[in-house]
PDB file as gemmi writes it, atoms N, CA and C in Angstrom:
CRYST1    1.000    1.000    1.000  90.00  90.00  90.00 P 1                      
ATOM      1  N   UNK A   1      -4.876 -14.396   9.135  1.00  0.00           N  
ATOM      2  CA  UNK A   1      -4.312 -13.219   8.513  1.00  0.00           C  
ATOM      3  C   UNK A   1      -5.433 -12.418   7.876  1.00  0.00           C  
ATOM      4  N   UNK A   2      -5.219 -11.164   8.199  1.00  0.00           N  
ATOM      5  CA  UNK A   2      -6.298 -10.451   7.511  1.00  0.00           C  
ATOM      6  C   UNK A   2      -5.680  -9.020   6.799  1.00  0.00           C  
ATOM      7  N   UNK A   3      -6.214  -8.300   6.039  1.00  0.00           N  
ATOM      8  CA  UNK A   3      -6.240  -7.096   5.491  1.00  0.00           C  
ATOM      9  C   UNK A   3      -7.365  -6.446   6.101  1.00  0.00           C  
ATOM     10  N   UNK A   4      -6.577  -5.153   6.892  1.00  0.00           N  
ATOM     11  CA  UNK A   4      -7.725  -4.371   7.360  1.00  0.00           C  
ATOM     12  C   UNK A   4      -8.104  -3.072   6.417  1.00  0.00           C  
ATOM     13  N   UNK A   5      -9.142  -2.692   5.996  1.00  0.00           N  
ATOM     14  CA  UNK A   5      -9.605  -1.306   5.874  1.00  0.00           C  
ATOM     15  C   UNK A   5      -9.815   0.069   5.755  1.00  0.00           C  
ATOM     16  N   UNK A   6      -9.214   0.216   7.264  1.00  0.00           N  
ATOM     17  CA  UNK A   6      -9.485   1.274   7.977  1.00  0.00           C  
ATOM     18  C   UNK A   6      -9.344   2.301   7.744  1.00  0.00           C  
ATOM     19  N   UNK A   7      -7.912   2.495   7.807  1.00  0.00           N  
ATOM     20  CA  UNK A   7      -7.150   3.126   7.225  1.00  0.00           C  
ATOM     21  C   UNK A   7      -7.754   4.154   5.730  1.00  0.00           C  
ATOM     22  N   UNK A   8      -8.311   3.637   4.713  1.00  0.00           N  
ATOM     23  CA  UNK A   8      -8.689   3.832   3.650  1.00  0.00           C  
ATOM     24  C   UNK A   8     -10.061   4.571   4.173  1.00  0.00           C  
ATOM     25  N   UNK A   9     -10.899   4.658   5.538  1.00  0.00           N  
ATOM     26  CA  UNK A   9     -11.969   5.167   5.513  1.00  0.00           C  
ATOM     27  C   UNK A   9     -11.627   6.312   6.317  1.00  0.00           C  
ATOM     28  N   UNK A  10     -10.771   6.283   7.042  1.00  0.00           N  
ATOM     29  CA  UNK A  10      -9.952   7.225   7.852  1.00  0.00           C  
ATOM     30  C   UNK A  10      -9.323   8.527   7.089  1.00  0.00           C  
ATOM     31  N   UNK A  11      -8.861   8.208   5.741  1.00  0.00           N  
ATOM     32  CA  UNK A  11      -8.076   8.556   4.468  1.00  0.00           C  
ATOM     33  C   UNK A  11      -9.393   9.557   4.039  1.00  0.00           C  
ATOM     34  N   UNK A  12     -10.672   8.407   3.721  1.00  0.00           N  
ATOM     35  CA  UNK A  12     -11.255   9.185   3.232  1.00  0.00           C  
ATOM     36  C   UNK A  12     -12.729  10.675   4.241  1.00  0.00           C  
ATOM     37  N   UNK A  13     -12.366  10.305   5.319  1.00  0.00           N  
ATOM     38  CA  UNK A  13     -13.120  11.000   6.037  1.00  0.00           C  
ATOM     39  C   UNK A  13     -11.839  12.369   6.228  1.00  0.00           C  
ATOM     40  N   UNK A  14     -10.644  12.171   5.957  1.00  0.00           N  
ATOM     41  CA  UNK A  14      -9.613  13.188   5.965  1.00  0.00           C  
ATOM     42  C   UNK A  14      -9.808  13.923   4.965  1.00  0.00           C  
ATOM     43  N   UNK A  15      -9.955  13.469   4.079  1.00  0.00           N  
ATOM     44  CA  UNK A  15     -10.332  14.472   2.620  1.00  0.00           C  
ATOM     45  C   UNK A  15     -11.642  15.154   2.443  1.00  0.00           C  
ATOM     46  N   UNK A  16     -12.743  14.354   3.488  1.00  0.00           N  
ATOM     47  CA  UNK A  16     -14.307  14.908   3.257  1.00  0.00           C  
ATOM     48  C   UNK A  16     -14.745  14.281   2.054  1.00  0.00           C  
ATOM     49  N   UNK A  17     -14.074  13.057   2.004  1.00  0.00           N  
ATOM     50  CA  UNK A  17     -15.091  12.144   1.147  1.00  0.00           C  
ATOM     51  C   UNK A  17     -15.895  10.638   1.771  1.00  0.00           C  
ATOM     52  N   UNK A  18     -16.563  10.131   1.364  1.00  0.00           N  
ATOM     53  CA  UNK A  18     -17.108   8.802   1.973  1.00  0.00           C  
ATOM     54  C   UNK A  18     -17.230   7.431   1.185  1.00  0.00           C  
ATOM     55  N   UNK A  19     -17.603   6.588   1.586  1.00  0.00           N  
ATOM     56  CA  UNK A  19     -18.124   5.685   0.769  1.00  0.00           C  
ATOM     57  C   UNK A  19     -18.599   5.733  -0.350  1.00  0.00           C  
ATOM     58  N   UNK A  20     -19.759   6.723  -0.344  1.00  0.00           N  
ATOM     59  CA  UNK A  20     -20.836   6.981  -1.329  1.00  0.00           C  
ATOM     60  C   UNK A  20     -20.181   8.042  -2.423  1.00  0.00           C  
ATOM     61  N   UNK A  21     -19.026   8.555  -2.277  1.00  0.00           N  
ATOM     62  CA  UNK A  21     -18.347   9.122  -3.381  1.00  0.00           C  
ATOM     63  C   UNK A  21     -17.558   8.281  -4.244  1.00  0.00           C  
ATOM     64  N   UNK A  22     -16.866   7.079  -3.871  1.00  0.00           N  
ATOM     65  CA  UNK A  22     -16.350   6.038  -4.318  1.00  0.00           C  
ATOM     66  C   UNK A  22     -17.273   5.587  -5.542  1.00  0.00           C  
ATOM     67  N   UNK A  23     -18.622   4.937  -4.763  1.00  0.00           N  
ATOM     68  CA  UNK A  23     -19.745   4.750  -5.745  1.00  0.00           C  
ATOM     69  C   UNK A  23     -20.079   5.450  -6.769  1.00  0.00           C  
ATOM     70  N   UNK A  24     -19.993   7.163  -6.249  1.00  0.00           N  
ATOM     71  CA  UNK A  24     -20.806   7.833  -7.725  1.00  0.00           C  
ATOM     72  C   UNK A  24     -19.774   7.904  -8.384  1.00  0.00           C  
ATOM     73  N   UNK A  25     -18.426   8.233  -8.039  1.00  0.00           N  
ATOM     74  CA  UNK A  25     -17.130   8.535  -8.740  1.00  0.00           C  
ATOM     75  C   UNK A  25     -16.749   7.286  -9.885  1.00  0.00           C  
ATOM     76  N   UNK A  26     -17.468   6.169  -9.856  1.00  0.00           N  
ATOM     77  CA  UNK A  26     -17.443   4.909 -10.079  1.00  0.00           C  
ATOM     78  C   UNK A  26     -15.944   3.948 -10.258  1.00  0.00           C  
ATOM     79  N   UNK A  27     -15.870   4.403  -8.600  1.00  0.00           N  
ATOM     80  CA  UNK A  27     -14.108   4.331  -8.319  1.00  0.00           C  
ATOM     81  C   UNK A  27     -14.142   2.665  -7.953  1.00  0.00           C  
ATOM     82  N   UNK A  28     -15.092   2.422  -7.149  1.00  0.00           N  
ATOM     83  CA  UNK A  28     -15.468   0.641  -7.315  1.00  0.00           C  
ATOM     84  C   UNK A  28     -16.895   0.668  -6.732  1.00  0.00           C  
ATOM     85  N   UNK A  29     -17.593  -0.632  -7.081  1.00  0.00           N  
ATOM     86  CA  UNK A  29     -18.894  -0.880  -6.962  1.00  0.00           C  
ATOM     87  C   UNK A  29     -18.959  -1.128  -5.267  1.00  0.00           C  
ATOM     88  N   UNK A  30     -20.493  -1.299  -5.876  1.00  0.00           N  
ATOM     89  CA  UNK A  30     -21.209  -1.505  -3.991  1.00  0.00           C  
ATOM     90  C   UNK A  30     -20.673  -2.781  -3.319  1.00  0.00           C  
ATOM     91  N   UNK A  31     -20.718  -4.231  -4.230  1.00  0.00           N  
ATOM     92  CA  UNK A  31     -20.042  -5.017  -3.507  1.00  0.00           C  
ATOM     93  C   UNK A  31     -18.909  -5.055  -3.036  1.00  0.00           C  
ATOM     94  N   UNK A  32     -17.698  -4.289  -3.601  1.00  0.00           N  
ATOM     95  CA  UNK A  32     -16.447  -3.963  -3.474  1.00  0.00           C  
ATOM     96  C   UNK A  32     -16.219  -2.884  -1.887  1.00  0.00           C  
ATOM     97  N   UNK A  33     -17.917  -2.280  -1.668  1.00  0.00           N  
ATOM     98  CA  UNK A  33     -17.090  -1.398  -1.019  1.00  0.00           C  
ATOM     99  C   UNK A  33     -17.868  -1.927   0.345  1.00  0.00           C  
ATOM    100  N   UNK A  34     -19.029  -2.590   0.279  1.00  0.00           N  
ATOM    101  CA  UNK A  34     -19.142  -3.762   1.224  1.00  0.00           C  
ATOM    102  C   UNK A  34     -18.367  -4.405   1.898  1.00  0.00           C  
ATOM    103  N   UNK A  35     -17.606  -4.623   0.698  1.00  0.00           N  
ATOM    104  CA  UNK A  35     -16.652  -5.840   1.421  1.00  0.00           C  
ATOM    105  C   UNK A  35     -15.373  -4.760   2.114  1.00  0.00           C  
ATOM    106  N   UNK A  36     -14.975  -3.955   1.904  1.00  0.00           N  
ATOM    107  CA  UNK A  36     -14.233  -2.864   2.386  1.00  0.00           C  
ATOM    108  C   UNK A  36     -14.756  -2.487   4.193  1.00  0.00           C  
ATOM    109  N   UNK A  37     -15.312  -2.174   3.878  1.00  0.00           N  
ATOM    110  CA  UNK A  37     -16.307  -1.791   5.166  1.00  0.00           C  
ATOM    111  C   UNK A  37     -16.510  -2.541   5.616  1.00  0.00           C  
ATOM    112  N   UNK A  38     -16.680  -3.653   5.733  1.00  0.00           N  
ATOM    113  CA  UNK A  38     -16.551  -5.028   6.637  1.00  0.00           C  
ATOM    114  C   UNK A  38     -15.313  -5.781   7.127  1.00  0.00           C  
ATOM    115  N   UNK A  39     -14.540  -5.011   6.315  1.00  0.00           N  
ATOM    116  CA  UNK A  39     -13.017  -6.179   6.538  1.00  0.00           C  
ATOM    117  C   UNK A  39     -13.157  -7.333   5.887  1.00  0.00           C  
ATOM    118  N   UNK A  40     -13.778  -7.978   5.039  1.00  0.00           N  
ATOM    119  CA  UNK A  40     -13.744  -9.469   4.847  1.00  0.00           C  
ATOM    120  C   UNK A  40     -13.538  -9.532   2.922  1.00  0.00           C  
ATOM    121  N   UNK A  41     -13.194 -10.769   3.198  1.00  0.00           N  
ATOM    122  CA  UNK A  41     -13.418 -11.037   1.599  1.00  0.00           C  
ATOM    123  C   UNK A  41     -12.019 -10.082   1.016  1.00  0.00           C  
ATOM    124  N   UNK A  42     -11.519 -10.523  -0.029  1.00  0.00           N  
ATOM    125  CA  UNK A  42     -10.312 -10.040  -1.199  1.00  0.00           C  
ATOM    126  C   UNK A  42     -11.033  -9.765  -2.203  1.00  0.00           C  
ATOM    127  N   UNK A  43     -10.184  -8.197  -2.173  1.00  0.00           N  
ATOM    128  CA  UNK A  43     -10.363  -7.333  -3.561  1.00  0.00           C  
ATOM    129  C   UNK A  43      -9.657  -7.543  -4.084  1.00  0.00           C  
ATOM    130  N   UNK A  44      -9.803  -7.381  -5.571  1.00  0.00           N  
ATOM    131  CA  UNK A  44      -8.804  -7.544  -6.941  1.00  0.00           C  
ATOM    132  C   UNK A  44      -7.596  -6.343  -6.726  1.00  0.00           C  
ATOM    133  N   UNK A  45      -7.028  -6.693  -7.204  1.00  0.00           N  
ATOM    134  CA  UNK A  45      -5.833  -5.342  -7.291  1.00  0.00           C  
ATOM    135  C   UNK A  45      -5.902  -4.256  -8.096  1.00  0.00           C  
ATOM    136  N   UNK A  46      -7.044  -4.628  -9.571  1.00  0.00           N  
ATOM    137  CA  UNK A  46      -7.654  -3.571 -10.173  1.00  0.00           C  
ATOM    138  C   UNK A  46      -8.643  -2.718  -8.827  1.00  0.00           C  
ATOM    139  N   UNK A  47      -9.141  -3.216  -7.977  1.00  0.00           N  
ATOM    140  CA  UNK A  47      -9.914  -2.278  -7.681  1.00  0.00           C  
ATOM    141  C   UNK A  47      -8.680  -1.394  -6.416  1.00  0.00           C  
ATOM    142  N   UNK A  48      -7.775  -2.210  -5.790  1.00  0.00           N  
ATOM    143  CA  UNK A  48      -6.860  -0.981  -5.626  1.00  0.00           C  
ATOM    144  C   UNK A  48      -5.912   0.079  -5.997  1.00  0.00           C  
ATOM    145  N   UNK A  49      -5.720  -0.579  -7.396  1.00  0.00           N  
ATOM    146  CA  UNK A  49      -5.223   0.263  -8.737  1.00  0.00           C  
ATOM    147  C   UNK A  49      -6.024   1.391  -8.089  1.00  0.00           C  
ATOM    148  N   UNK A  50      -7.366   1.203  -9.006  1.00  0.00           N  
ATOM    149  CA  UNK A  50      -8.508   2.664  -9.005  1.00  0.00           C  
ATOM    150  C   UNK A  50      -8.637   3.412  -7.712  1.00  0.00           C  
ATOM    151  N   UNK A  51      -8.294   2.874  -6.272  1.00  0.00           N  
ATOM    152  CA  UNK A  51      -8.418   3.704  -5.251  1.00  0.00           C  
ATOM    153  C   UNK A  51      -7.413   4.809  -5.475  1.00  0.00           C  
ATOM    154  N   UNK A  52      -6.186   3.933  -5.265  1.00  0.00           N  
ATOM    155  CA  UNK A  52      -4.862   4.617  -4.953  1.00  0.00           C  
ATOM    156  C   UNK A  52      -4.515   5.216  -6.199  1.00  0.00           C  
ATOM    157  N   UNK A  53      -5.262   5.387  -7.791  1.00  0.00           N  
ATOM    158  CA  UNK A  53      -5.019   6.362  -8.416  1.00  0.00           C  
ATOM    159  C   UNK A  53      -6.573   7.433  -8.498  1.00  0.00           C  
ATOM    160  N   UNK A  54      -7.247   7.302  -7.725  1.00  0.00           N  
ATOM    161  CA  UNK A  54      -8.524   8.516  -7.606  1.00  0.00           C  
ATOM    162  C   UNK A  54      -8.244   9.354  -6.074  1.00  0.00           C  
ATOM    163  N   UNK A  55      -7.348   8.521  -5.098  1.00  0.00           N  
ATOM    164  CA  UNK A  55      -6.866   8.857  -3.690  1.00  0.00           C  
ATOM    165  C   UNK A  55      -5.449   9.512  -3.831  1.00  0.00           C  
ATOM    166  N   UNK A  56      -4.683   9.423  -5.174  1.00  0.00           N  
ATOM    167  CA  UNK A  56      -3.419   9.201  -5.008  1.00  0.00           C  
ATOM    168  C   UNK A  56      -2.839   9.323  -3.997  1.00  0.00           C  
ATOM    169  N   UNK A  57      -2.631   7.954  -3.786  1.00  0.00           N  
ATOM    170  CA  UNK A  57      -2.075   7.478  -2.611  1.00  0.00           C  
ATOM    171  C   UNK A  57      -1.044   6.583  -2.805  1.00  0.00           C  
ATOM    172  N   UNK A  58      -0.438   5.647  -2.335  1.00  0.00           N  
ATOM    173  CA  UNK A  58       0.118   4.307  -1.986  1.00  0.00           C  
ATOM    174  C   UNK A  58      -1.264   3.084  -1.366  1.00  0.00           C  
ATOM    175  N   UNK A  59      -0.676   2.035  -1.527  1.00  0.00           N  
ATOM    176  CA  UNK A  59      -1.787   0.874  -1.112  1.00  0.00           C  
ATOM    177  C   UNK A  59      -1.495   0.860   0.403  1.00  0.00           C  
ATOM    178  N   UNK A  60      -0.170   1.248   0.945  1.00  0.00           N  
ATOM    179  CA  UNK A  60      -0.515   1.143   2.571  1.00  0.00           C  
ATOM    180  C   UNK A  60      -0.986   2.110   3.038  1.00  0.00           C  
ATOM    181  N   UNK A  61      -1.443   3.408   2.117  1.00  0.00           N  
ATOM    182  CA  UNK A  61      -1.752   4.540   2.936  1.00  0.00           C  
ATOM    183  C   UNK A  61      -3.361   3.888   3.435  1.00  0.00           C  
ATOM    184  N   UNK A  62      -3.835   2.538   2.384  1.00  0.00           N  
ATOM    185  CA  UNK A  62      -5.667   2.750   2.442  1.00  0.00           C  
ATOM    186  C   UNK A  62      -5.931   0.788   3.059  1.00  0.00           C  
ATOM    187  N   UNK A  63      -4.974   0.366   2.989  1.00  0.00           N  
ATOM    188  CA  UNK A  63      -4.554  -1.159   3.916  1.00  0.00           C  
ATOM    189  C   UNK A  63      -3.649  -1.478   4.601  1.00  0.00           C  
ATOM    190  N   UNK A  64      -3.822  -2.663   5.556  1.00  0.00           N  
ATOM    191  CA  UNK A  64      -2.444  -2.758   6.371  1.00  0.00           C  
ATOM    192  C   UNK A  64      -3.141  -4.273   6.717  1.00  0.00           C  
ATOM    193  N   UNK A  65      -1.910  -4.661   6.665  1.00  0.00           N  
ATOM    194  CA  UNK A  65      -1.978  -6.367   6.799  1.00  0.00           C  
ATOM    195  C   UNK A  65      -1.800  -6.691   8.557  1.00  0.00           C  
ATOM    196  N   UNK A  66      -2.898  -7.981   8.857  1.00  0.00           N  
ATOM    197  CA  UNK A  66      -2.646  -7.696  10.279  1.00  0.00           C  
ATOM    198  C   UNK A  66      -2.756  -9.538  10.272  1.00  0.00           C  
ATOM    199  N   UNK A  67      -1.780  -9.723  11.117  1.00  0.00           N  
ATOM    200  CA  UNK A  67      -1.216 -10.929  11.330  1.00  0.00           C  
ATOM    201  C   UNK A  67      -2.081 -11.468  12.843  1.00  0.00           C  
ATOM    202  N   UNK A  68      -3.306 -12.371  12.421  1.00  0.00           N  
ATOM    203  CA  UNK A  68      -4.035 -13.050  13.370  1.00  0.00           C  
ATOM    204  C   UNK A  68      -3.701 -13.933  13.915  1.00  0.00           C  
ATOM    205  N   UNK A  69      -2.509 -14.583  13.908  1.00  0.00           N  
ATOM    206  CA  UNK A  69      -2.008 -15.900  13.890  1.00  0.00           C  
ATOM    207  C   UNK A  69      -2.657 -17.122  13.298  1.00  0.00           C  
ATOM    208  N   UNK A  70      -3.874 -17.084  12.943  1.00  0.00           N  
ATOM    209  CA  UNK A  70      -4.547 -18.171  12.214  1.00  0.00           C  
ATOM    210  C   UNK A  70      -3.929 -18.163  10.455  1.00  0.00           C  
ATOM    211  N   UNK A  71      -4.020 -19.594  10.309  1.00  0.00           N  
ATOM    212  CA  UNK A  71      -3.456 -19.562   8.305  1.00  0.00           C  
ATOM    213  C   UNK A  71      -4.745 -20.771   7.708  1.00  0.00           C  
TER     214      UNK A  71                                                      
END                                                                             
């Protein structure tokens, strides 16, 4: 099972923002957005708090859960 990404970079290339605005905006850190951009590893829910209220968005507009069959 995984949480994908994508979506959230897709989101933000729609608005004309990037990665590196996240950072200066100090919406979440570099490791946070590492791990974003890779797909791997769990973020805290504070740091999707801060997306989805600097994106206002919803959390599925910027993730989507994808069922690998592995547990």
């Amino acid at each position: 099972m995984a949480i994908l990404y994508d979506k959230l970079f897709a989101l933000l290339a729609e608005r004309g923002l990037n990665a590196y605005t996240l950072k200066k905006e100090k919406v979440v850190g570099n490791a946070t957005i590492e791990k974003l951009q890779k797909n791997e590893g769990n973020i805290d829910t504070r740091s999707i708090v801060r997306l989805c209220k600097f994106l206002q968005c919803q959390p599925g507009d910027i993730m989507e859960f994808v069922d690998d069959g592995a547990e």
